[in-house]
C-alpha atoms as an extended CHARMM CRD file, in Angstrom:
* protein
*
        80  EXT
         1         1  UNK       CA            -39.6590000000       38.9160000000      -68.8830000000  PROA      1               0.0000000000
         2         2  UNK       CA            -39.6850000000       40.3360000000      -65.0930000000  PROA      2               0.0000000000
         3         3  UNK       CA            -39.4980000000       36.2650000000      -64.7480000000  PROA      3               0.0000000000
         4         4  UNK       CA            -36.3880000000       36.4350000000      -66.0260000000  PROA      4               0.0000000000
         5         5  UNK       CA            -34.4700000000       39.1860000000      -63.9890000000  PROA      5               0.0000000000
         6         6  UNK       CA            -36.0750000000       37.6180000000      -60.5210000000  PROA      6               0.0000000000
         7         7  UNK       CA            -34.7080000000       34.2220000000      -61.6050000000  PROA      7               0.0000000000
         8         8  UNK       CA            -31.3720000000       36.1670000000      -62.3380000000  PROA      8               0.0000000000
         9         9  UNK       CA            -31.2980000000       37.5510000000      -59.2020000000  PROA      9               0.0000000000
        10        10  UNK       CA            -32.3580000000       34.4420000000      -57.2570000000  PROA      10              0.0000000000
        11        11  UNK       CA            -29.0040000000       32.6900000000      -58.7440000000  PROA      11              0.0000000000
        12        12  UNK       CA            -27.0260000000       35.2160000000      -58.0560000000  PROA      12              0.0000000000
        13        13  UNK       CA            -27.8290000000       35.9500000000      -54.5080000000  PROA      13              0.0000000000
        14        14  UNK       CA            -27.9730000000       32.1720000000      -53.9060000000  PROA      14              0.0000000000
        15        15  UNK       CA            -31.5780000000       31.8310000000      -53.3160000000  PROA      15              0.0000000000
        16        16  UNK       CA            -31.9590000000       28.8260000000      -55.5030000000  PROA      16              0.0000000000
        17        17  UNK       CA            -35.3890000000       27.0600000000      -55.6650000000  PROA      17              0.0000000000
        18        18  UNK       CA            -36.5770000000       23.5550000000      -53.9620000000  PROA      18              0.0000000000
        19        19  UNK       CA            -36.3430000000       20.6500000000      -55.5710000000  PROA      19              0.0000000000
        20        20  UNK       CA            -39.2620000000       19.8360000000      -56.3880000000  PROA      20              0.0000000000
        21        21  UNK       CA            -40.4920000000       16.2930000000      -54.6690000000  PROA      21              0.0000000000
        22        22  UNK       CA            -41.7000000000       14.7240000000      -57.9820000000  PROA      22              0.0000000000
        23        23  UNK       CA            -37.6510000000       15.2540000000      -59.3570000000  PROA      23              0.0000000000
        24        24  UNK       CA            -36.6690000000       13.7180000000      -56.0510000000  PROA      24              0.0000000000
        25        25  UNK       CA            -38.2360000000       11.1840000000      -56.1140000000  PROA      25              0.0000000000
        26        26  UNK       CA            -37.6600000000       10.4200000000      -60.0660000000  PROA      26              0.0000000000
        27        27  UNK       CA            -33.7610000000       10.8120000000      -58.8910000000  PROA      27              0.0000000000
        28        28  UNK       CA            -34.4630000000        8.3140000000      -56.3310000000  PROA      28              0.0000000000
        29        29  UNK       CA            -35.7420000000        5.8710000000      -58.3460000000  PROA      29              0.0000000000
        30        30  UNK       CA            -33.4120000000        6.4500000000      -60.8270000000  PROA      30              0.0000000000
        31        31  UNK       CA            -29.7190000000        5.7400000000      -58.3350000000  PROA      31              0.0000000000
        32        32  UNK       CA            -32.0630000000        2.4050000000      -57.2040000000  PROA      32              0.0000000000
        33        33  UNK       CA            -32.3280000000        1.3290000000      -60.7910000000  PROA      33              0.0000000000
        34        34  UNK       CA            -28.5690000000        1.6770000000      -60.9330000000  PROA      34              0.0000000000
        35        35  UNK       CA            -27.4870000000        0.2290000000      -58.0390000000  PROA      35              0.0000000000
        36        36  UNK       CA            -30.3060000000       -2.8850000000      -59.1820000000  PROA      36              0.0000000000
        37        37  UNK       CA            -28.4260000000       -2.6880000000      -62.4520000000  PROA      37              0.0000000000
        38        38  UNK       CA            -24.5080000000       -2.6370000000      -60.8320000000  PROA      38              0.0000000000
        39        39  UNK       CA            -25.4440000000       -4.9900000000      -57.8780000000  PROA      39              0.0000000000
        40        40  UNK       CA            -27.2500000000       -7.8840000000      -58.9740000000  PROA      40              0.0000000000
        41        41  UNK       CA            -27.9250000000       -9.1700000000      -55.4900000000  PROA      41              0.0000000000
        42        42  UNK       CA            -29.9230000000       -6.0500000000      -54.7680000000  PROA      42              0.0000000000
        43        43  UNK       CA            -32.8360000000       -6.6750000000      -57.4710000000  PROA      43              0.0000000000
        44        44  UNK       CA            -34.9360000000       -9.0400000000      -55.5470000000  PROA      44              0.0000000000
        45        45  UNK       CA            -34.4080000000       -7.5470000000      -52.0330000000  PROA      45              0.0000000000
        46        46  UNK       CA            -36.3060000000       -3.9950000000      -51.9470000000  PROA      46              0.0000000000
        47        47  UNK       CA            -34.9280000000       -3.8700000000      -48.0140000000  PROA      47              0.0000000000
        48        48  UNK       CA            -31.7010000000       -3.7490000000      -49.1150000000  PROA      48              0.0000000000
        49        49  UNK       CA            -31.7050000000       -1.8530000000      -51.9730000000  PROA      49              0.0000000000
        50        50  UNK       CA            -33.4690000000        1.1930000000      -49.6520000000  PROA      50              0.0000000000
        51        51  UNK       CA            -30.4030000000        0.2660000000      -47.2420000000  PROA      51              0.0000000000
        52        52  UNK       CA            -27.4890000000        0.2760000000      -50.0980000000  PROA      52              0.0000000000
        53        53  UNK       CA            -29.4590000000        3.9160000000      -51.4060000000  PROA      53              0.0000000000
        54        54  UNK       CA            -29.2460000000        5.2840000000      -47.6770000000  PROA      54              0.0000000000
        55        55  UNK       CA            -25.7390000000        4.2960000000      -46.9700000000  PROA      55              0.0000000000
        56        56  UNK       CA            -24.6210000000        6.3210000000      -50.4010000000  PROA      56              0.0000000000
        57        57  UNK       CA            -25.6060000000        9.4930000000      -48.2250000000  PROA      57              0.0000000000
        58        58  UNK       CA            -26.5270000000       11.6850000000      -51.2230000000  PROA      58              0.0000000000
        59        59  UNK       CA            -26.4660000000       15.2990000000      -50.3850000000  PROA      59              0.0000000000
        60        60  UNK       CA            -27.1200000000       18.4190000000      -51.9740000000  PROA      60              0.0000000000
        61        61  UNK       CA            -23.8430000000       20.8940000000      -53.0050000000  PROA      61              0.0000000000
        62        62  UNK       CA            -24.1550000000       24.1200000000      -54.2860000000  PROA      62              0.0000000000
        63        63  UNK       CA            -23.2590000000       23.6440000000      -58.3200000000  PROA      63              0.0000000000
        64        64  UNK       CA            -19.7820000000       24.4920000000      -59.6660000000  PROA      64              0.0000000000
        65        65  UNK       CA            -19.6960000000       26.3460000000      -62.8150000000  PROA      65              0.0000000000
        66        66  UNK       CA            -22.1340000000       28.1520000000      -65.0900000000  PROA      66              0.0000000000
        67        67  UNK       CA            -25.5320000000       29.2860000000      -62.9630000000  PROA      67              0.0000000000
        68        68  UNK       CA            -24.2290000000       27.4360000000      -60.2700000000  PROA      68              0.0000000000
        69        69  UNK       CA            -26.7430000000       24.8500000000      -59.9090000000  PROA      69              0.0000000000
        70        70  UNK       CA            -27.3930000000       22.4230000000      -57.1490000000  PROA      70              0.0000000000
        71        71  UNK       CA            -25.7750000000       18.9700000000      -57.2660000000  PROA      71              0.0000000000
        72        72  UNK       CA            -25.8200000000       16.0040000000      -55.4340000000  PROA      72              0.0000000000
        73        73  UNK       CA            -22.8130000000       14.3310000000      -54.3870000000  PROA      73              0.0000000000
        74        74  UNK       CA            -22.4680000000       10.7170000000      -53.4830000000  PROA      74              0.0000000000
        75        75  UNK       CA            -20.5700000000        9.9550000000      -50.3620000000  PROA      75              0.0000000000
        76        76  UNK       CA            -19.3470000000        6.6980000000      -49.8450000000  PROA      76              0.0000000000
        77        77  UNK       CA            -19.3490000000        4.6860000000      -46.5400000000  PROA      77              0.0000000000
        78        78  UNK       CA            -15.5320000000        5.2940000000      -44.8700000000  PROA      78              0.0000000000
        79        79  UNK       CA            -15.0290000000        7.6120000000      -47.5620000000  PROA      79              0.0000000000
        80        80  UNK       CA            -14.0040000000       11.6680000000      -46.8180000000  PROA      80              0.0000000000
């Protein structure tokens, strides 16, 4: 229960935990699989696929909404 409340107040004063580096990775693999998927001319070319996944610049942004949970947002090249 005492879980609970520190978890509670964690959220609320913003003092979110990590991601942890197995989730990062699985989301890694996960946007590669779609970009394969989208752009067919990625699937045999690992270099460019890592390029095309670098170049969507994915950052972390505090979480709109309920508990306010971290999100990543994708920013495109020339893009604001």
């Amino acid at each position: 229960m005492s879980s609970g409340i520190v978890d509670y107040f964690k959220r609320r004063l913003g003092l979110e935990q990590p991601v942890h580096p197995i989730d990062r990775r699985m989301a890694k693999h996960w946007v590669k699989q779609r970009l394969a998927h989208i752009f067919p001319e990625l699937r045999g070319n690992p270099e460019a696929l890592e390029k095309a996944y670098r170049e969507l610049d994915l950052e972390a942004q505090p979480g709109l909404g309920k508990g306010g949970e971290t999100i990543f947002e994708a920013i495109l090249p020339g893009k604001l």
